[in-house]
C-alpha positions as a Python dict, from the first residue, in 0.01 Angstrom:
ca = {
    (1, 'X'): (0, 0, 0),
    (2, 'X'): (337, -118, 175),
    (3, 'X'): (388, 50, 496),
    (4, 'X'): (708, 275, 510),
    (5, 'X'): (959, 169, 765),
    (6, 'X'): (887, 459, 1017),
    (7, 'X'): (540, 343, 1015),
    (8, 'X'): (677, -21, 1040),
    (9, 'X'): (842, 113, 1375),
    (10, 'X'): (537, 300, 1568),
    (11, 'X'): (296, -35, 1488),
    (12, 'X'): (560, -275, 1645),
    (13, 'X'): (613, 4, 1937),
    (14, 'X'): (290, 38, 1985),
    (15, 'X'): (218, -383, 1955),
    (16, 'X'): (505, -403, 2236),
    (17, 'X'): (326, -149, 2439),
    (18, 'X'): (-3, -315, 2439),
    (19, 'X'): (153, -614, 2532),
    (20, 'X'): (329, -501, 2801),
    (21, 'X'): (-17, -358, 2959),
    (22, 'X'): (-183, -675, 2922),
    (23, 'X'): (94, -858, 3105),
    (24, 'X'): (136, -554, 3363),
    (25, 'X'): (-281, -601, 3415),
    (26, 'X'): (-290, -985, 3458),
    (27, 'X'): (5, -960, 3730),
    (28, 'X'): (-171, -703, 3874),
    (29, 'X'): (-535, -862, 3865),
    (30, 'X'): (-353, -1225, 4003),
    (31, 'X'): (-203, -1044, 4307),
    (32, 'X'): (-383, -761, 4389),
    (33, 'X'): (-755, -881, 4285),
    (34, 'X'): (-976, -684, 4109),
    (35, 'X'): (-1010, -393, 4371),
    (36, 'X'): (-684, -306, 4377),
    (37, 'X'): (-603, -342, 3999),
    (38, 'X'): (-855, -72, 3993),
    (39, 'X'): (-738, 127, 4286),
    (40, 'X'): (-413, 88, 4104),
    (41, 'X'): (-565, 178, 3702),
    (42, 'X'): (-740, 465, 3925),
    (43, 'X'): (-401, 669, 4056),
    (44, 'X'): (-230, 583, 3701),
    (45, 'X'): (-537, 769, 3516),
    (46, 'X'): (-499, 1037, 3802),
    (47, 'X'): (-176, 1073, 3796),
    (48, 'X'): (-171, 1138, 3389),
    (49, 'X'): (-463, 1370, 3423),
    (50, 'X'): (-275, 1588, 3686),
    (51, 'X'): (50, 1578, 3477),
    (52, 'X'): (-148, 1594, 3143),
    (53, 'X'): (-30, 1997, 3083),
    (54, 'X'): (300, 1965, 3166),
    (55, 'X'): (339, 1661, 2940),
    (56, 'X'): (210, 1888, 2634),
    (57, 'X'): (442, 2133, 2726),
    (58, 'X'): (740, 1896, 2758),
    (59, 'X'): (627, 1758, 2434),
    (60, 'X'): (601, 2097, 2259),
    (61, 'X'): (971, 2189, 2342),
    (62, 'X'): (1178, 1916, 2281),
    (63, 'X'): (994, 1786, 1952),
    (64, 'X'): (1243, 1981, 1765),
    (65, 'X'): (1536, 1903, 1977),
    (66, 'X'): (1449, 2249, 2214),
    (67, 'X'): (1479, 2448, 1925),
    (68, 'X'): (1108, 2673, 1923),
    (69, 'X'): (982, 2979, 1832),
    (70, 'X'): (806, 3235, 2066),
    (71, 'X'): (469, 3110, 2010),
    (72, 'X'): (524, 2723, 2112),
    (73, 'X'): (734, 2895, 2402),
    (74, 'X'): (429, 3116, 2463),
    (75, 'X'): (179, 2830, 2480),
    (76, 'X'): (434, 2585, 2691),
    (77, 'X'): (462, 2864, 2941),
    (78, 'X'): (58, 2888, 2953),
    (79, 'X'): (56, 2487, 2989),
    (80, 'X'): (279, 2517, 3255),
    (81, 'X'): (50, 2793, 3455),
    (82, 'X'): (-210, 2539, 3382),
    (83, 'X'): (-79, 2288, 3593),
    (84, 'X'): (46, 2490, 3826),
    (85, 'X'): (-323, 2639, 3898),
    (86, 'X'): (-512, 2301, 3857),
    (87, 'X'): (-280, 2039, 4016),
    (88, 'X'): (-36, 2190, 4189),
    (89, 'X'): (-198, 2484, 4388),
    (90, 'X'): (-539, 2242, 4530),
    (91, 'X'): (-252, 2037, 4622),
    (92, 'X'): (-48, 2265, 4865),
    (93, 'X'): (-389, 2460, 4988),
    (94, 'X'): (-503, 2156, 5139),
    (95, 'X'): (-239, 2035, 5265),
    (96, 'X'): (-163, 2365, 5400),
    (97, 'X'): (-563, 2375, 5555),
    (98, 'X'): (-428, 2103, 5773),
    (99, 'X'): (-67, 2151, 5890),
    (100, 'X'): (-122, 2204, 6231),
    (101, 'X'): (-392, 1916, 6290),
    (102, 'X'): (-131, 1702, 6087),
    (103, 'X'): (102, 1793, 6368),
    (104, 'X'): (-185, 1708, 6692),
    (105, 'X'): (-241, 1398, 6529),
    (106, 'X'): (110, 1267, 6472),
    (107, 'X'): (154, 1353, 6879),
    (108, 'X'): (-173, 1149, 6952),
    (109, 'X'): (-399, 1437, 6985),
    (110, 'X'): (-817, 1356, 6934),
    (111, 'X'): (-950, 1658, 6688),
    (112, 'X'): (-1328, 1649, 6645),
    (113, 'X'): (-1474, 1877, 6425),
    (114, 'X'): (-1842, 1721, 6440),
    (115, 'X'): (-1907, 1781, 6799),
    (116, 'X'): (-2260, 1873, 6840),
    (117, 'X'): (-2266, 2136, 7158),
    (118, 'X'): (-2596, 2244, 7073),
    (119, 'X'): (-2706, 1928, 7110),
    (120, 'X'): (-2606, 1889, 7496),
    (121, 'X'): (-2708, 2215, 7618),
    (122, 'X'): (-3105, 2149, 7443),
    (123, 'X'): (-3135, 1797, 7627),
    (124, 'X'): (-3045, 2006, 7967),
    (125, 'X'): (-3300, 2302, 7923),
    (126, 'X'): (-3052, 2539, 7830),
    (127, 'X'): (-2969, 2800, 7507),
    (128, 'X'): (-2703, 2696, 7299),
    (129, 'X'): (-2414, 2884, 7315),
    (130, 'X'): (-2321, 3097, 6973),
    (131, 'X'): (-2103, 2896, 6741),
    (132, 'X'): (-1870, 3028, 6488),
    (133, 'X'): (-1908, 2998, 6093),
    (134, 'X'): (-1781, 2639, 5937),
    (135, 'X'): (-1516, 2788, 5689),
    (136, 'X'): (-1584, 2613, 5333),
    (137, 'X'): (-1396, 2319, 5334),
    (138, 'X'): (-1104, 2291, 5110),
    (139, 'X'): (-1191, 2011, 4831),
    (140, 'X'): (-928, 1904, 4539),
    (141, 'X'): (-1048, 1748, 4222),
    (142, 'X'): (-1103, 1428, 4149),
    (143, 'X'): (-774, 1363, 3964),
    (144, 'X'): (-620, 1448, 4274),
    (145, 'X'): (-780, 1240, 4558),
    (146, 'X'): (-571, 955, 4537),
    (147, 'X'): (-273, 1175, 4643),
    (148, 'X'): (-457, 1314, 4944),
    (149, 'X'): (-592, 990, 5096),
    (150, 'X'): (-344, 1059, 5400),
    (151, 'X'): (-459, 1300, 5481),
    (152, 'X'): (-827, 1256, 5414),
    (153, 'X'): (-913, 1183, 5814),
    (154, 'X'): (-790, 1477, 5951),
    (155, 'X'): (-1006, 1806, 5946),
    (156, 'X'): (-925, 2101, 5833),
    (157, 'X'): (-732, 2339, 6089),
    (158, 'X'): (-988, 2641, 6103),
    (159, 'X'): (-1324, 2339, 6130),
    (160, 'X'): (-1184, 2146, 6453),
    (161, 'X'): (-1430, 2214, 6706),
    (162, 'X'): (-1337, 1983, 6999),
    (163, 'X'): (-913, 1885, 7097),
    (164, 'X'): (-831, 1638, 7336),
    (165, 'X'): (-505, 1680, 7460),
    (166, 'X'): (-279, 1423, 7706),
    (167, 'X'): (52, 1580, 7688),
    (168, 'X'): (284, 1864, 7674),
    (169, 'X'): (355, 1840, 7306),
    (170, 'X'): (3, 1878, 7189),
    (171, 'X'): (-30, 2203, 7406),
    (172, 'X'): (301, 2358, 7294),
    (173, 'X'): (152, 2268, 6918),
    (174, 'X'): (-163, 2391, 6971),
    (175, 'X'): (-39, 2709, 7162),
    (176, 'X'): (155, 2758, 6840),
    (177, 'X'): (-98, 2737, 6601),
    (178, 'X'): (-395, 2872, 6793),
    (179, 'X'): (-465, 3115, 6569),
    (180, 'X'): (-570, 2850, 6300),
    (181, 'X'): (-837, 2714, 6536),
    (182, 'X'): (-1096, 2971, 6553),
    (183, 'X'): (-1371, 2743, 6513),
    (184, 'X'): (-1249, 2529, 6856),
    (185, 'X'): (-1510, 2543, 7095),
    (186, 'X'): (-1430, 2283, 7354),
    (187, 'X'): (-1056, 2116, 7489),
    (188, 'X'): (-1059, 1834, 7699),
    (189, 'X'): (-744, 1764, 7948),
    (190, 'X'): (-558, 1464, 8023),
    (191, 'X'): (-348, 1383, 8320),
    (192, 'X'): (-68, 1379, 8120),
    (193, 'X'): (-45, 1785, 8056),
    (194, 'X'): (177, 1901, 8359),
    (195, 'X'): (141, 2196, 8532),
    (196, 'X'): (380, 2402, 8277),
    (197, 'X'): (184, 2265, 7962),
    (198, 'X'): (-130, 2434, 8168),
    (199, 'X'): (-14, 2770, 8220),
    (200, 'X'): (131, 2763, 7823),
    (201, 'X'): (-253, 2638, 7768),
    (202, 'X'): (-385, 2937, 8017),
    (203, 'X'): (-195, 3251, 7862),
    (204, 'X'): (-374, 3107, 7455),
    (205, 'X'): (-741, 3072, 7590),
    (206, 'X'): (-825, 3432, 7488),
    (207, 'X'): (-729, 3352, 7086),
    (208, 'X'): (-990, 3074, 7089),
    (209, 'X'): (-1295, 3319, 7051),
    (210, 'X'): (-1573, 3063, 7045),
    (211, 'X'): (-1406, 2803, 7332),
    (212, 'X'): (-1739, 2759, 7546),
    (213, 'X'): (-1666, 2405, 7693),
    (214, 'X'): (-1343, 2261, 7902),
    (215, 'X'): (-1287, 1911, 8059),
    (216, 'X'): (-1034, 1855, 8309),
    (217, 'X'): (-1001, 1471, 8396),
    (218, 'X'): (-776, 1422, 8698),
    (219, 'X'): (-534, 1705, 8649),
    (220, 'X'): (-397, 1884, 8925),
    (221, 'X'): (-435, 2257, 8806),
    (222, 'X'): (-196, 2539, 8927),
    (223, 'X'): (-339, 2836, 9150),
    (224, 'X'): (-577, 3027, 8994),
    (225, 'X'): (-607, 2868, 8673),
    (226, 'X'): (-958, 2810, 8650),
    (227, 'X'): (-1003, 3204, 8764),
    (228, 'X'): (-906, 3284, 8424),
    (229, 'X'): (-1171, 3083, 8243),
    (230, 'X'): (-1400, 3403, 8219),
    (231, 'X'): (-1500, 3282, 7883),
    (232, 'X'): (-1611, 2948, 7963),
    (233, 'X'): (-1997, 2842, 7967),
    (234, 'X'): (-1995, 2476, 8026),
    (235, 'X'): (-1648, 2349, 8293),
    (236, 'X'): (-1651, 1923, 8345),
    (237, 'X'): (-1416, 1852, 8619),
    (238, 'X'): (-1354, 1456, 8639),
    (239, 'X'): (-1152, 1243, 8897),
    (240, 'X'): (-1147, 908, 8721),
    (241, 'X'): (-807, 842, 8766),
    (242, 'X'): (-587, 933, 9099),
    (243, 'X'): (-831, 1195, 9191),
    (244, 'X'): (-1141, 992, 9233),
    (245, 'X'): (-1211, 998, 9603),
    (246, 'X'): (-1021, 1301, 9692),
    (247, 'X'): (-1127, 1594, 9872),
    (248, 'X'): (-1208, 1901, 9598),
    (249, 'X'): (-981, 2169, 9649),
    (250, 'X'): (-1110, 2491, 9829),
    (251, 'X'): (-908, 2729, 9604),
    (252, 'X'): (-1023, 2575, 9262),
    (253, 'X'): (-1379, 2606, 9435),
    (254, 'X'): (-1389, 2949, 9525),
    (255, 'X'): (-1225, 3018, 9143),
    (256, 'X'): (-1513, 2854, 8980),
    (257, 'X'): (-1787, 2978, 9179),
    (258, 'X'): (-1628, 3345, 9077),
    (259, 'X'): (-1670, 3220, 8678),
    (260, 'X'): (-1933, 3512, 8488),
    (261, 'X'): (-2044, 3321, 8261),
    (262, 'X'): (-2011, 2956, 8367),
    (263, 'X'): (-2383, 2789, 8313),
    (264, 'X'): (-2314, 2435, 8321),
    (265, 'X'): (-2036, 2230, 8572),
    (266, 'X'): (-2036, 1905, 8632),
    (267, 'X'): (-1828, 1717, 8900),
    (268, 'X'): (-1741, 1339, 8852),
    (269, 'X'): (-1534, 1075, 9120),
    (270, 'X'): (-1428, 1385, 9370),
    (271, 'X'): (-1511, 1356, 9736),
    (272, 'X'): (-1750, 1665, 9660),
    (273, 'X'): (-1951, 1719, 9994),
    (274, 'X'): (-2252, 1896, 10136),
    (275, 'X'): (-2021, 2177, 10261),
    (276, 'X'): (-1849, 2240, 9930),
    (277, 'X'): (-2228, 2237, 9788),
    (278, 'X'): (-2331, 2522, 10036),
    (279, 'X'): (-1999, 2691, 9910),
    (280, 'X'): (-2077, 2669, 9531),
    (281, 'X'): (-2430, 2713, 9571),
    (282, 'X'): (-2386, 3121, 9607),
    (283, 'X'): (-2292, 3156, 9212),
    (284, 'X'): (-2512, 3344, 9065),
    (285, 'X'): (-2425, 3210, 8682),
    (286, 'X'): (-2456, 2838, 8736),
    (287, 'X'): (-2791, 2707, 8634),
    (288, 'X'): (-2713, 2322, 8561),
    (289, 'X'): (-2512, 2168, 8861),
    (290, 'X'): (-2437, 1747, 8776),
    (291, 'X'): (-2272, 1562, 9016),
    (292, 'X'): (-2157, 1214, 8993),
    (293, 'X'): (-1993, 986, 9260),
    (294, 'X'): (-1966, 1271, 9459),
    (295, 'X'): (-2050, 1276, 9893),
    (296, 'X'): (-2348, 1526, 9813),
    (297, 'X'): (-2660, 1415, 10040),
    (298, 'X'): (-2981, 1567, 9985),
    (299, 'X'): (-2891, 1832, 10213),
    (300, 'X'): (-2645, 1940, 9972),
    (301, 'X'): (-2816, 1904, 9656),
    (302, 'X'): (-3169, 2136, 9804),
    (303, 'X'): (-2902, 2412, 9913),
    (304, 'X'): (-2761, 2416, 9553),
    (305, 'X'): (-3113, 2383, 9384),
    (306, 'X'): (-3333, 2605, 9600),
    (307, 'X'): (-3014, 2926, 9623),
    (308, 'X'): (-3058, 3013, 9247),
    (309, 'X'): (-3423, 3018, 9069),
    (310, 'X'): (-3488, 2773, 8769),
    (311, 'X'): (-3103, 2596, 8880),
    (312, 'X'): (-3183, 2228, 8831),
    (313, 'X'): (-2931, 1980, 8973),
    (314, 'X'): (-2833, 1635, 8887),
    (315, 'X'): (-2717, 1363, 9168),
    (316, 'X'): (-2585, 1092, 9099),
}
């Protein structure tokens, strides 16, 4: 039976089209190898599965030149819902699970959200502090991974559990968002936060209801700061940098000898001596003491060990 010439027409379309996919494939498979062909094959599939609804209802409408009754309007409207729901909503939630970490890490901040605290404080005798609830992590489906690969390496806002900051501009973001990061239980300080990025830091500390842990490597802290850190269970203060050598500062002592409910402190590279031992060794909260390139003698390390029962102390 003689093909009519409409049918003529979709076989020679549809000839072309196959053609032009094999030709499109070998290109593909002579310059990009057979990984990324497939990578490529992969996000073309994807991309049709995401779009697949609102193709239907494109289709629907103008197959009669936009010219429908209410029930093909009914079921494009549904299509479009579809898509909506399935591609496009996964889409902005995670996305919008990540804004602010998206922001920390295009400024250079580290974001950790596998730090194992627990860890730590078990190898040093200790109880491990309380940790929030991991939020369920936002997933997309698979026809939609491809278009979230960028952001695949940064965690979700509300799971970071450690920041390391070196600047101003990660504290004035994280200030900003800190109410997304109510899983963060430990923030590490560079020497490049200044002495206004640390009071901007000190007034958010109370939003971050599970912070437990805080590193300060060679910053010069303003008066009082660490008095506020009433919260804080494990303090590291480091002089790797400009500090190491230097004497430690009385007023920062006295501050964090006044800390409730600090347990663990260590002191790295500061000229820490057997007098500013005697000082600290009156707090009554401190139960692991580790010192590290510090002046301490052994005079200095029995007067912190033997003040507080069951304090251990580690020298050097």
């Amino acid at each position: 039976m003689p093909l009519n010439k409409s049918t003529r027409s979709q076989t020679v379309f549809l000839l072309i089209g196959f053609l032009l996919v094999e030709l499109v494939m070998l290109v593909s498979l002579r310059t990009l190898g057979w990984f990324g062909t497939g990578n490529v094959v992969h996000s073309i599939v994807c991309l049709f599965a995401s779009l697949f609804p609102l193709l239907v209802a494109t289709a629907l409408l103008v197959r009669n030149r936009l010219r429908f009754g209410l029930r093909t309007l009914l079921v494009a409207v549904t299509l479009v819902a579809v898509f909506m729901f399935v591609s496009v909503k996964p889409l902005q939630d995670y996305h919008s699970a990540r804004s602010a970490s998206k922001q920390l890490v295009l400024a250079n901040a580290t974001l950790d959200s596998g730090l194992d605290w627990d860890r730590i404080y078990i190898d040093i005798g200790l109880e491990p502090a309380p940790s929030a609830n991991a939020p369920e992590a936002v997933n997309v489906p698979l026809w939609l991974r491809p278009f979230t690969d960028s952001l695949s390496a940064i965690p979700p806002d509300a799971s970071v559990k450690s920041i390391h900051l070196n600047n101003d501009q990660q504290v004035e973001i994280l200030v900003k968002h800190s109410s997304r990061y109510w899983s963060l239980r430990s923030i590490s300080i560079g020497f490049g936060v200044s002495g206004e990025g640390l009071k901007k830091l000190q007034a958010a500390i109370p939003e971050f209801n599970h912070l437990n842990s805080m590193l300060v490597n060679d910053v010069t802290v303003p008066k009082n700061w660490y008095r506020t850190l009433t919260g804080i269970k494990a303090l590291f203060v480091w002089g790797e940098g400009a500090s190491r050598g230097a004497p430690f500062p009385q007023d920062d002592l006295a501050d964090i000898k006044s800390l409730p409910q600090l347990e663990v402190l260590m002191i790295l590279g500061y000229a820490f001596n057997d007098s500013d031992a005697i000082t600290l060794s009156s707090s009554p909260a401190i139960k692991r003491i580790i010192l590290r390139g510090t002046a301490v003698t052994q005079k200095g390390e029995s007067a912190l060990a033997n003040t507080v029962q069951d304090r251990i102390v580690y020298r050097n």
